[in-house]
N, C-alpha and C positions, 0 to 999 in steps of 0.2 A: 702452355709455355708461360712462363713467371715472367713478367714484364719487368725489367730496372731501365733506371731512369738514365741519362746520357754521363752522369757524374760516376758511378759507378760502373757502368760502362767501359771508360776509358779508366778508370781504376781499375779494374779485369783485364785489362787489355796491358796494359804497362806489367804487371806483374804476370803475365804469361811471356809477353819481351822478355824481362828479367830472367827468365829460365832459360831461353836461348843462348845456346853455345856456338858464338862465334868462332869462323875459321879464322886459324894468323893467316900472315899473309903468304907463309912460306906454303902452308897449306892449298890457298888457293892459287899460288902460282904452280907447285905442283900439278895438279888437279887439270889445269888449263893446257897444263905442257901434254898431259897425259890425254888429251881429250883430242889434241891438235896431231899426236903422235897414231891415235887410235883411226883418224880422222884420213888419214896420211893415207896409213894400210890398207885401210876401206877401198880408197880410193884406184891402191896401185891393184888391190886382189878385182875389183871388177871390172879394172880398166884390162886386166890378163882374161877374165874371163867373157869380154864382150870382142878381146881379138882373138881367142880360141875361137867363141862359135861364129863369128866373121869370116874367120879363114876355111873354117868349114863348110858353112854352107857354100861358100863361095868354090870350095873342090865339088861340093857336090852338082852344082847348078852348071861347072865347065864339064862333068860329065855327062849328065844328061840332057845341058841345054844347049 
């Protein structure tokens, strides 16, 4: 591996910056709404599925227990 010095360095480093394609801001308030929205559903789909098998075991354990 080719050693450069810490001057060149941070000259490779800025001009790989420079290619970065910043998000506007509408972009990442989108993105956030969407994240918080996805976040949401998560939350309601497992919170359905930990009282489906709740109620179930719980039929099953009043009839056999």
């Amino acid at each position: 591996m080719a050693t450069s010095n810490p001057i060149q360095f941070i000259q490779q480093v800025r001009a790989e910056v420079a290619k970065v394609i910043w998000p506007t801001r509408r972009e990442v308030l989108l993105t956030t709404v969407m994240v918080f929205i996805m976040a949401a559903l998560t939350a309601v789909f497992f919170a359905l599925v930990d009282l489906l098998i709740r109620t179930g075991l719980q039929g099953i354990l009043g009839i056999f227990g």
